[in-house]
GUDOVO-915825 format. One record per atom (N, C-alpha, C, O): residue in one letter; residue number from 1; z, y, x; atom name. Coordinates in steps of 0.2 Angstrom, whole numbers, plus 5000, padded with zeros to 4 digits. Last residue first. Example, Ala and Ser with C-alpha at 12.3 -4.5 7.8 and 13.67 -1.06 7.14 Angstrom:
BEGIN
+------+------+------+------+------+------+
| resn | resi |   zz |   yy |   xx | name |
+------+------+------+------+------+------+
|    S |    2 | 5035 | 4989 | 5064 |    N |
|    S |    2 | 5036 | 4995 | 5068 |   CA |
|    S |    2 | 5039 | 5000 | 5064 |    C |
|    S |    2 | 5040 | 5006 | 5067 |    O |
|    A |    1 | 5039 | 4972 | 5066 |    N |
|    A |    1 | 5039 | 4978 | 5062 |   CA |
|    A |    1 | 5039 | 4984 | 5066 |    C |
|    A |    1 | 5042 | 4983 | 5071 |    O |
+------+------+------+------+------+------+
END
This chain:
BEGIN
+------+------+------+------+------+------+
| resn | resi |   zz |   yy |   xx | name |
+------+------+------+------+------+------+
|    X |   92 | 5353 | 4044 | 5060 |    N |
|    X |   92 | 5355 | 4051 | 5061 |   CA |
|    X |   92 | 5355 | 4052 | 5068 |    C |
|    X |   92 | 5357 | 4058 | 5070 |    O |
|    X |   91 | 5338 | 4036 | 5054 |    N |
|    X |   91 | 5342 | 4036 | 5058 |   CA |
|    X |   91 | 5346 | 4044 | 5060 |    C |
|    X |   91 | 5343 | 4048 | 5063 |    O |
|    X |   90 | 5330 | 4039 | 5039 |    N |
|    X |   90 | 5329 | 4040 | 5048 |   CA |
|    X |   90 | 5335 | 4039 | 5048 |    C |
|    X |   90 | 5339 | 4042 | 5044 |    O |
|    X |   89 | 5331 | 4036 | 5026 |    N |
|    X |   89 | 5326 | 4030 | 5029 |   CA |
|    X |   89 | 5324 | 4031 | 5038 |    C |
|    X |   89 | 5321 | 4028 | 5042 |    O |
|    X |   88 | 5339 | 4047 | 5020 |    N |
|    X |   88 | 5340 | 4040 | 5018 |   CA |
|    X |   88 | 5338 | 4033 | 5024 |    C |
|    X |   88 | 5341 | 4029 | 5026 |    O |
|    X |   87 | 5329 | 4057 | 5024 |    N |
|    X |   87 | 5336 | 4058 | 5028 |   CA |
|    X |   87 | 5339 | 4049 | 5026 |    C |
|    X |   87 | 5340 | 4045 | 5030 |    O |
|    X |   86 | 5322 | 4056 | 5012 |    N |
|    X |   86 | 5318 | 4055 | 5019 |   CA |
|    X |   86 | 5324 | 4055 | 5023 |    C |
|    X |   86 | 5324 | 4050 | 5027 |    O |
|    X |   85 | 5321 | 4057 | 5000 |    N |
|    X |   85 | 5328 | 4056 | 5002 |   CA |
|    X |   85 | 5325 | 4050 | 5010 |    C |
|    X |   85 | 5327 | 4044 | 5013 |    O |
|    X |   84 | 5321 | 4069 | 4986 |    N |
|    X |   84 | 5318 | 4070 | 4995 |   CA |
|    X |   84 | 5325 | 4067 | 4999 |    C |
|    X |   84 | 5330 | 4069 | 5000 |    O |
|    X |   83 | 5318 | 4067 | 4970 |    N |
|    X |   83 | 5323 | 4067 | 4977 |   CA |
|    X |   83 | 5320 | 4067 | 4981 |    C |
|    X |   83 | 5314 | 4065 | 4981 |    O |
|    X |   82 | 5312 | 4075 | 4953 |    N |
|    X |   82 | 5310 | 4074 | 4961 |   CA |
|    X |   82 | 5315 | 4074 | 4965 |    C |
|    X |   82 | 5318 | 4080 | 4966 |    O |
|    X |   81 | 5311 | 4070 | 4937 |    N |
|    X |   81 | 5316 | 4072 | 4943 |   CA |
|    X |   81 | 5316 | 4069 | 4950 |    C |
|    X |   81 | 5318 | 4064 | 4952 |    O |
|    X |   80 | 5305 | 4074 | 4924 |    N |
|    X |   80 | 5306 | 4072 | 4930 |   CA |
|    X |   80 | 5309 | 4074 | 4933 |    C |
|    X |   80 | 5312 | 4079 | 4932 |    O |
|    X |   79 | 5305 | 4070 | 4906 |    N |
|    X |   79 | 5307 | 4074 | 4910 |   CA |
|    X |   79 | 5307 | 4070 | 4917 |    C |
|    X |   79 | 5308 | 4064 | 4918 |    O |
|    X |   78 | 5301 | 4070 | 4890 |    N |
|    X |   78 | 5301 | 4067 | 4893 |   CA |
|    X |   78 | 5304 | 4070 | 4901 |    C |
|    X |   78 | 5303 | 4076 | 4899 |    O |
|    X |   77 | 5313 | 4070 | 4875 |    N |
|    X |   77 | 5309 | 4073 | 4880 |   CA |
|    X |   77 | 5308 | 4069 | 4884 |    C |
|    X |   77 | 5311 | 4064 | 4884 |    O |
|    X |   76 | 5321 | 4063 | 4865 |    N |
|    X |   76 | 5314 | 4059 | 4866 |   CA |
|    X |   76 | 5311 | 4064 | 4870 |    C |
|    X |   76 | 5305 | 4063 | 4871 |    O |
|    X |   75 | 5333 | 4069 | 4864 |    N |
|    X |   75 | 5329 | 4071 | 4862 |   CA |
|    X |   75 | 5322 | 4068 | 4860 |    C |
|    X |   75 | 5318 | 4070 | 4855 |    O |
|    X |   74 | 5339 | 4062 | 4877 |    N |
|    X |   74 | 5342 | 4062 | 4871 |   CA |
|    X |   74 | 5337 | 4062 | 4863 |    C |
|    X |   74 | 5338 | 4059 | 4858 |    O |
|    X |   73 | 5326 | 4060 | 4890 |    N |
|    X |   73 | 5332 | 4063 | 4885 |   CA |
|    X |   73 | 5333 | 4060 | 4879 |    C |
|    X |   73 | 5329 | 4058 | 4875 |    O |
|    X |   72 | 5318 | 4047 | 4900 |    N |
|    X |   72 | 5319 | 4051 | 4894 |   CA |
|    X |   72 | 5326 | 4054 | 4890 |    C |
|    X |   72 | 5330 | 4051 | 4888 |    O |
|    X |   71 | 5311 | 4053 | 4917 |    N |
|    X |   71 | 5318 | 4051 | 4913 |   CA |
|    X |   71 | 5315 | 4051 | 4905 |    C |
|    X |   71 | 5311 | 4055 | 4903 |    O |
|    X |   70 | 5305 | 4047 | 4931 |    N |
|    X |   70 | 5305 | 4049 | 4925 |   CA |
|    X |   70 | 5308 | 4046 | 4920 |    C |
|    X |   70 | 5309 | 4040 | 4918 |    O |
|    X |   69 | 5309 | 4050 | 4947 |    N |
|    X |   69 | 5311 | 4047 | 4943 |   CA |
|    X |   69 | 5308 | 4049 | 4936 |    C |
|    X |   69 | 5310 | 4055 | 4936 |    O |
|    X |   68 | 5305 | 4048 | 4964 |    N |
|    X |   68 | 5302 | 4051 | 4956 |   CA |
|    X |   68 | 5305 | 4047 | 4953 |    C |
|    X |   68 | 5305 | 4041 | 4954 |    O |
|    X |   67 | 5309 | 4048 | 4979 |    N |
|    X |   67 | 5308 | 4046 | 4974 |   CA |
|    X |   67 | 5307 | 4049 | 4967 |    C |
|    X |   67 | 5311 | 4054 | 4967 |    O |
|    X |   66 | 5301 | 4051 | 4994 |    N |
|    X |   66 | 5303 | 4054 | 4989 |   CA |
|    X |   66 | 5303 | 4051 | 4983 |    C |
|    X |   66 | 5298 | 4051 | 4980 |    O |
|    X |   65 | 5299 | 4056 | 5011 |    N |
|    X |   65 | 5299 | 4048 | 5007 |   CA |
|    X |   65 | 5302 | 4052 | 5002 |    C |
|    X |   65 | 5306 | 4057 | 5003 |    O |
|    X |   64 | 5287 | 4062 | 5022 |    N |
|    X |   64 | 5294 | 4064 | 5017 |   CA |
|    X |   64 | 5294 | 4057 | 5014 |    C |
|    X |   64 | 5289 | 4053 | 5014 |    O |
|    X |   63 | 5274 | 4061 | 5026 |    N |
|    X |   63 | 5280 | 4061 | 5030 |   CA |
|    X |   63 | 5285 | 4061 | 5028 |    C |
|    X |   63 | 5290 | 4059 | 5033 |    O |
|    X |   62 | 5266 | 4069 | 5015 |    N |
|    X |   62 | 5268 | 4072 | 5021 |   CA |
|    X |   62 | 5272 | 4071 | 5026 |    C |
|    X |   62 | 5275 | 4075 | 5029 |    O |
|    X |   61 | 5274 | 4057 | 5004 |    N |
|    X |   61 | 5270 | 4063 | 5002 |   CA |
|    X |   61 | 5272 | 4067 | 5010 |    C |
|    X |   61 | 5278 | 4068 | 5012 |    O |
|    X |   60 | 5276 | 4045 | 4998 |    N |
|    X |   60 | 5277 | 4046 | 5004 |   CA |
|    X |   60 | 5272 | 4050 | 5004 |    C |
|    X |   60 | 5266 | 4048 | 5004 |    O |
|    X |   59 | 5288 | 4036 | 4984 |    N |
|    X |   59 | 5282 | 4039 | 4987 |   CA |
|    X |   59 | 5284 | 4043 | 4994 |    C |
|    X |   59 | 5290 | 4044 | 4996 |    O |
|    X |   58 | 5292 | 4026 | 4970 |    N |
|    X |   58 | 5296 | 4029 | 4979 |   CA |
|    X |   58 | 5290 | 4030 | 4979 |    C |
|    X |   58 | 5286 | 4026 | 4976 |    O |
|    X |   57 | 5298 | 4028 | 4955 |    N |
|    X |   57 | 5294 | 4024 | 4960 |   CA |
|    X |   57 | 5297 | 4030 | 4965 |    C |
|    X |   57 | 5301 | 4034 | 4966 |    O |
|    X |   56 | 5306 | 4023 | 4940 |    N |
|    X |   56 | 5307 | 4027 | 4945 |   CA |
|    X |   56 | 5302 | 4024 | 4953 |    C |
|    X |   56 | 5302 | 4018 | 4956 |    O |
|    X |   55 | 5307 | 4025 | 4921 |    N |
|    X |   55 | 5303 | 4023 | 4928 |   CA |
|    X |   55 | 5305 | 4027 | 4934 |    C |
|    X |   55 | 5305 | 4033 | 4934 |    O |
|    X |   54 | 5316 | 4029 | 4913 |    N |
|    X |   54 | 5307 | 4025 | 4911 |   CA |
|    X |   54 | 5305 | 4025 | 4915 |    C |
|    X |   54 | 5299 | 4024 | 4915 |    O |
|    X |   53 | 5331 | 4033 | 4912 |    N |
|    X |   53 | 5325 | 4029 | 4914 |   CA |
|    X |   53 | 5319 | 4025 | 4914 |    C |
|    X |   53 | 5318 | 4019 | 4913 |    O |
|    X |   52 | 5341 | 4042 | 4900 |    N |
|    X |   52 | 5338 | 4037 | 4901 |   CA |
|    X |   52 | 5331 | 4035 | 4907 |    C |
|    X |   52 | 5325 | 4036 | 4906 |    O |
|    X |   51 | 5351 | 4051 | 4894 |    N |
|    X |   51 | 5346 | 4051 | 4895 |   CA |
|    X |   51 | 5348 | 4044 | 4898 |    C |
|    X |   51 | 5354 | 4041 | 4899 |    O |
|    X |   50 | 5364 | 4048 | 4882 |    N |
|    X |   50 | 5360 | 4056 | 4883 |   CA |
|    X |   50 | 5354 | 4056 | 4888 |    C |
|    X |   50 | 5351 | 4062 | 4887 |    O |
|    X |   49 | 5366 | 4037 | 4881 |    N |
|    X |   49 | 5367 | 4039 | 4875 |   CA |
|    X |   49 | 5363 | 4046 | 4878 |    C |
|    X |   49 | 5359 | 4048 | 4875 |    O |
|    X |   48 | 5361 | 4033 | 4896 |    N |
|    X |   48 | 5361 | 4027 | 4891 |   CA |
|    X |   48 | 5362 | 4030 | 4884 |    C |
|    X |   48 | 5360 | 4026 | 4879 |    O |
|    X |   47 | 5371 | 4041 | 4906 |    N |
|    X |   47 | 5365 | 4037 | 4905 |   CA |
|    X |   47 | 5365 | 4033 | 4899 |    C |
|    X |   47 | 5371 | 4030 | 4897 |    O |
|    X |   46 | 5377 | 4056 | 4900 |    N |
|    X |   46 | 5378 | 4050 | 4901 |   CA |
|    X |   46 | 5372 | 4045 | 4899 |    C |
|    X |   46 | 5369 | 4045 | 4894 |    O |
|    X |   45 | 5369 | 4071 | 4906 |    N |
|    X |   45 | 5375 | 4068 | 4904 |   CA |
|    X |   45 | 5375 | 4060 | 4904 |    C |
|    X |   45 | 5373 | 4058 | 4909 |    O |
|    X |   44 | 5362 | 4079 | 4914 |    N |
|    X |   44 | 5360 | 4077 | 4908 |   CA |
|    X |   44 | 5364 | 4074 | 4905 |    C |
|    X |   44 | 5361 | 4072 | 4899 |    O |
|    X |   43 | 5369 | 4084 | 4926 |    N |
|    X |   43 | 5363 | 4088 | 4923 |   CA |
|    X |   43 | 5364 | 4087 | 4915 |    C |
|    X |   43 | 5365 | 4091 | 4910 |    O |
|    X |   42 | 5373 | 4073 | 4930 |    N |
|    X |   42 | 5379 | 4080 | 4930 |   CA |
|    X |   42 | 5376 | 4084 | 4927 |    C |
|    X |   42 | 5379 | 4089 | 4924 |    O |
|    X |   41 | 5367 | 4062 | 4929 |    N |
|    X |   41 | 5372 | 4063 | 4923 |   CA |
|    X |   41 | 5376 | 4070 | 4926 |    C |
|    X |   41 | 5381 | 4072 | 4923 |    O |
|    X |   40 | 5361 | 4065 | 4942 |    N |
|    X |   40 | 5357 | 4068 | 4935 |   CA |
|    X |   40 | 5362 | 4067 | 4930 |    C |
|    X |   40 | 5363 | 4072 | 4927 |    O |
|    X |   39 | 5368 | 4063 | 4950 |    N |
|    X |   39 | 5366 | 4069 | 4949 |   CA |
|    X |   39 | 5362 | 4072 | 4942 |    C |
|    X |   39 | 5361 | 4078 | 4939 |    O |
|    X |   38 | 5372 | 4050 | 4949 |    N |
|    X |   38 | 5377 | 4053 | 4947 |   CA |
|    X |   38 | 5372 | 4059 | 4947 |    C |
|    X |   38 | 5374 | 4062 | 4942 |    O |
|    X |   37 | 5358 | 4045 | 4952 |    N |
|    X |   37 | 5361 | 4045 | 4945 |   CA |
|    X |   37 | 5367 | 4048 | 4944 |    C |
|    X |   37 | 5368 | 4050 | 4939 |    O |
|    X |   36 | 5358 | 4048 | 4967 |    N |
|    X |   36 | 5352 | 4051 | 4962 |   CA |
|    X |   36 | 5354 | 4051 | 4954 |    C |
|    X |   36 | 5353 | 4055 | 4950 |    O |
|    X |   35 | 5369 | 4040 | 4969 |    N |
|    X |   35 | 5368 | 4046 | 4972 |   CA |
|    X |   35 | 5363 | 4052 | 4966 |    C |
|    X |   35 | 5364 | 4057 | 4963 |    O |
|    X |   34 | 5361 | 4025 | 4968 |    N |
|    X |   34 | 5366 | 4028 | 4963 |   CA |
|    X |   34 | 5369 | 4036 | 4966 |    C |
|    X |   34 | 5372 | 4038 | 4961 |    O |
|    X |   33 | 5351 | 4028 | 4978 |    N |
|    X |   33 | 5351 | 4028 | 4969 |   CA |
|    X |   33 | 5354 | 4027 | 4966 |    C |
|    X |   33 | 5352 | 4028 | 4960 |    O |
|    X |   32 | 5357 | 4028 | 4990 |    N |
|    X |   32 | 5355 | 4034 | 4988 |   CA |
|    X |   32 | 5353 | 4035 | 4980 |    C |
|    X |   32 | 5353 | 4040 | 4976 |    O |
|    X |   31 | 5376 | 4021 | 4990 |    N |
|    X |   31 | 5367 | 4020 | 4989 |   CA |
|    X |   31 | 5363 | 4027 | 4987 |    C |
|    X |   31 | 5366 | 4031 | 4982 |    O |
|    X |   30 | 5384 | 4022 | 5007 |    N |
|    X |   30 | 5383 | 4025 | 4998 |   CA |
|    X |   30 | 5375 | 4025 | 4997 |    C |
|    X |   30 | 5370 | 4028 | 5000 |    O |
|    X |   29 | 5390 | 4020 | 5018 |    N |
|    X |   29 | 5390 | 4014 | 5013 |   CA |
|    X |   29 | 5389 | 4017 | 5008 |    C |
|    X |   29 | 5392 | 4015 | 5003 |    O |
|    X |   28 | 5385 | 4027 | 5027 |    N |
|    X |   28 | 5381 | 4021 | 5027 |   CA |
|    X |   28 | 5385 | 4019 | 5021 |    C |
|    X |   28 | 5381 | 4016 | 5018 |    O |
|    X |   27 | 5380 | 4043 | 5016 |    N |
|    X |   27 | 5385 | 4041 | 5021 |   CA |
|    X |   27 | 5381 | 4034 | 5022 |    C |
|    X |   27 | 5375 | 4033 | 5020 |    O |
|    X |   26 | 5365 | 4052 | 5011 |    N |
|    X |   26 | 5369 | 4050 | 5009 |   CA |
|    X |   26 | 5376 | 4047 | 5015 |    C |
|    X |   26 | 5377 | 4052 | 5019 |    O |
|    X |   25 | 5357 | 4068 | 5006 |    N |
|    X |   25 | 5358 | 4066 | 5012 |   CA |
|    X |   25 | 5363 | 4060 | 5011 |    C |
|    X |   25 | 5368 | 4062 | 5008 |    O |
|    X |   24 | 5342 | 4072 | 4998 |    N |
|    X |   24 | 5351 | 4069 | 4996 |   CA |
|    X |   24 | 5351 | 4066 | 5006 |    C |
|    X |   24 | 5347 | 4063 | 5009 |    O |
|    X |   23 | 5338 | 4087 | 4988 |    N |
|    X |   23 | 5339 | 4082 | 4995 |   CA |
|    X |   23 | 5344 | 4078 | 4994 |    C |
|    X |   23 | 5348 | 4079 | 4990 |    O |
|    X |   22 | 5326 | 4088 | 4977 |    N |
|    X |   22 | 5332 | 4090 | 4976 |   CA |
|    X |   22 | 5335 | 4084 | 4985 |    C |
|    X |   22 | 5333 | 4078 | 4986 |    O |
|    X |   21 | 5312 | 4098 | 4975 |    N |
|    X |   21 | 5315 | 4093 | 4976 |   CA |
|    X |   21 | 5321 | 4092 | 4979 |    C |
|    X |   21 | 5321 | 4096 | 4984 |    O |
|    X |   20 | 5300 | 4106 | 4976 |    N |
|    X |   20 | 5307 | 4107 | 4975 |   CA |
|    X |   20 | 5310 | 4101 | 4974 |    C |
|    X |   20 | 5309 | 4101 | 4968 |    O |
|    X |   19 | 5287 | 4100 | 4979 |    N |
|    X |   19 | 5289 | 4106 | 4982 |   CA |
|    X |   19 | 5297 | 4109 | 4981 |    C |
|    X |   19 | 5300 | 4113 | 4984 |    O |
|    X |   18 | 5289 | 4090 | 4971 |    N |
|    X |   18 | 5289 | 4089 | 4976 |   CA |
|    X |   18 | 5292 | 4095 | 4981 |    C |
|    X |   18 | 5297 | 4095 | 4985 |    O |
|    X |   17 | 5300 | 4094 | 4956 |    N |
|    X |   17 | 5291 | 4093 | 4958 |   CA |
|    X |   17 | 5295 | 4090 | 4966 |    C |
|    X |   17 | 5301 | 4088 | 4967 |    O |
|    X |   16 | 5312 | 4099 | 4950 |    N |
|    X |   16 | 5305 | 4099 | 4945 |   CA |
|    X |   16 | 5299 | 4096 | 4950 |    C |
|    X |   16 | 5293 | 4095 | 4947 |    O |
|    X |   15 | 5321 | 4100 | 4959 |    N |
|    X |   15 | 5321 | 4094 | 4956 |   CA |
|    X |   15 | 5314 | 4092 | 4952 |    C |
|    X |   15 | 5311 | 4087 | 4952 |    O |
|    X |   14 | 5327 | 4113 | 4963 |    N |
|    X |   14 | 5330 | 4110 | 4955 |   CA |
|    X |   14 | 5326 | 4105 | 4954 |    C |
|    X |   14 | 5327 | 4104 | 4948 |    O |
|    X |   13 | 5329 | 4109 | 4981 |    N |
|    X |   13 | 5330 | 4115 | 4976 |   CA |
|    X |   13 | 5332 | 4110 | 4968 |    C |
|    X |   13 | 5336 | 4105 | 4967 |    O |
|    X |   12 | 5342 | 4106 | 4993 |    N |
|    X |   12 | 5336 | 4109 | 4990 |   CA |
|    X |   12 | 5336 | 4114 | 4985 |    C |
|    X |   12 | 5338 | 4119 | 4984 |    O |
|    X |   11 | 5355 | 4095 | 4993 |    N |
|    X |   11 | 5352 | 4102 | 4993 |   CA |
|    X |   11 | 5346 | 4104 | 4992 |    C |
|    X |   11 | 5345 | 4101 | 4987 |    O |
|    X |   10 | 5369 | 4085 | 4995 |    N |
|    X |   10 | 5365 | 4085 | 4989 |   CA |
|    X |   10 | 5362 | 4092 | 4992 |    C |
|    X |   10 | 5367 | 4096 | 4993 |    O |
|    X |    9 | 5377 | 4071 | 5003 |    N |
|    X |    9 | 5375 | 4078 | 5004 |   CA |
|    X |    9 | 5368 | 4079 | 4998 |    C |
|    X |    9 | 5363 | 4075 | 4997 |    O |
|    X |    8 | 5389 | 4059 | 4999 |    N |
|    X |    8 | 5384 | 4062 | 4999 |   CA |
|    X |    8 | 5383 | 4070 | 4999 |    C |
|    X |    8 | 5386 | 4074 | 4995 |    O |
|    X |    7 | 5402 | 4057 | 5009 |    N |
|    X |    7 | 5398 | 4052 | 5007 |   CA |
|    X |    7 | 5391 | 4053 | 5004 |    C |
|    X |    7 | 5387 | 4048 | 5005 |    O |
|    X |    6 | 5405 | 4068 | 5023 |    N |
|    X |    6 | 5407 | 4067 | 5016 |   CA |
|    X |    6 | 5398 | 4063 | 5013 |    C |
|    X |    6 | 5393 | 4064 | 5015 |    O |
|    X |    5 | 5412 | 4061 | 5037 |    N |
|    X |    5 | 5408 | 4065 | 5033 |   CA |
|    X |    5 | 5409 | 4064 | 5027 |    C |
|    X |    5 | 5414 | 4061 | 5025 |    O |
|    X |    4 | 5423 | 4054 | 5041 |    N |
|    X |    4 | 5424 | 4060 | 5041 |   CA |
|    X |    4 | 5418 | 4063 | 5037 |    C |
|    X |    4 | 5420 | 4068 | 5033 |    O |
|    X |    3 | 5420 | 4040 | 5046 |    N |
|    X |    3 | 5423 | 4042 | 5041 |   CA |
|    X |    3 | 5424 | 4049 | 5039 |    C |
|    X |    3 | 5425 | 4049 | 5033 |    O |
|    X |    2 | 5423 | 4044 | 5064 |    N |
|    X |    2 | 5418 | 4039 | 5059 |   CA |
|    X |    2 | 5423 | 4042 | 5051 |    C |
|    X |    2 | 5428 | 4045 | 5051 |    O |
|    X |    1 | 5420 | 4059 | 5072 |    N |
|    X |    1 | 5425 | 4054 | 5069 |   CA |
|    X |    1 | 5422 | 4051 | 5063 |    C |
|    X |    1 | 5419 | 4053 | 5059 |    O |
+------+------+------+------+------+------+
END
């Protein structure tokens, strides 16, 4: 039934690398990168006063499509956050 899924599927692992990198399965009308930012504000709280993007590139490691984001915190850490959002770019 159209409509029935639910708009984003989130699984994997915590995000730190490749080999753990966090899934995102999305719906057709929901962007996988605002998907990836609601995730991180659940982690790190609100873009712009608690963290921050200093770049985000797309990469194709083994057939996988995966974006990297690197963040900065609040704190001035600097931190990454790997998606595997290969389910994004194939046809269901």
């Amino acid at each position: 039934m159209k409509g029935s899924e639910p708009p984003v599927v989130y699984g994997g692992g915590n995000g730190d690398s490749y080999m753990e990198s966090i899934t995102i399965s999305v719906g057709e009308n929901t962007s996988p990168v605002g998907a990836e930012h609601y995730y991180v504000s659940q982690i790190w709280g609100i873009r712009g006063h608690d963290w921050n993007i200093l770049k985000q590139q797309l990469h194709k490691v083994d057939g996988r499509h995966y974006d990297k984001l690197i963040l900065k915190l609040a704190g001035g850490l600097e931190r990454y956050a790997f998606f595997d959002i290969t389910d994004c770019f194939e046809p269901a």
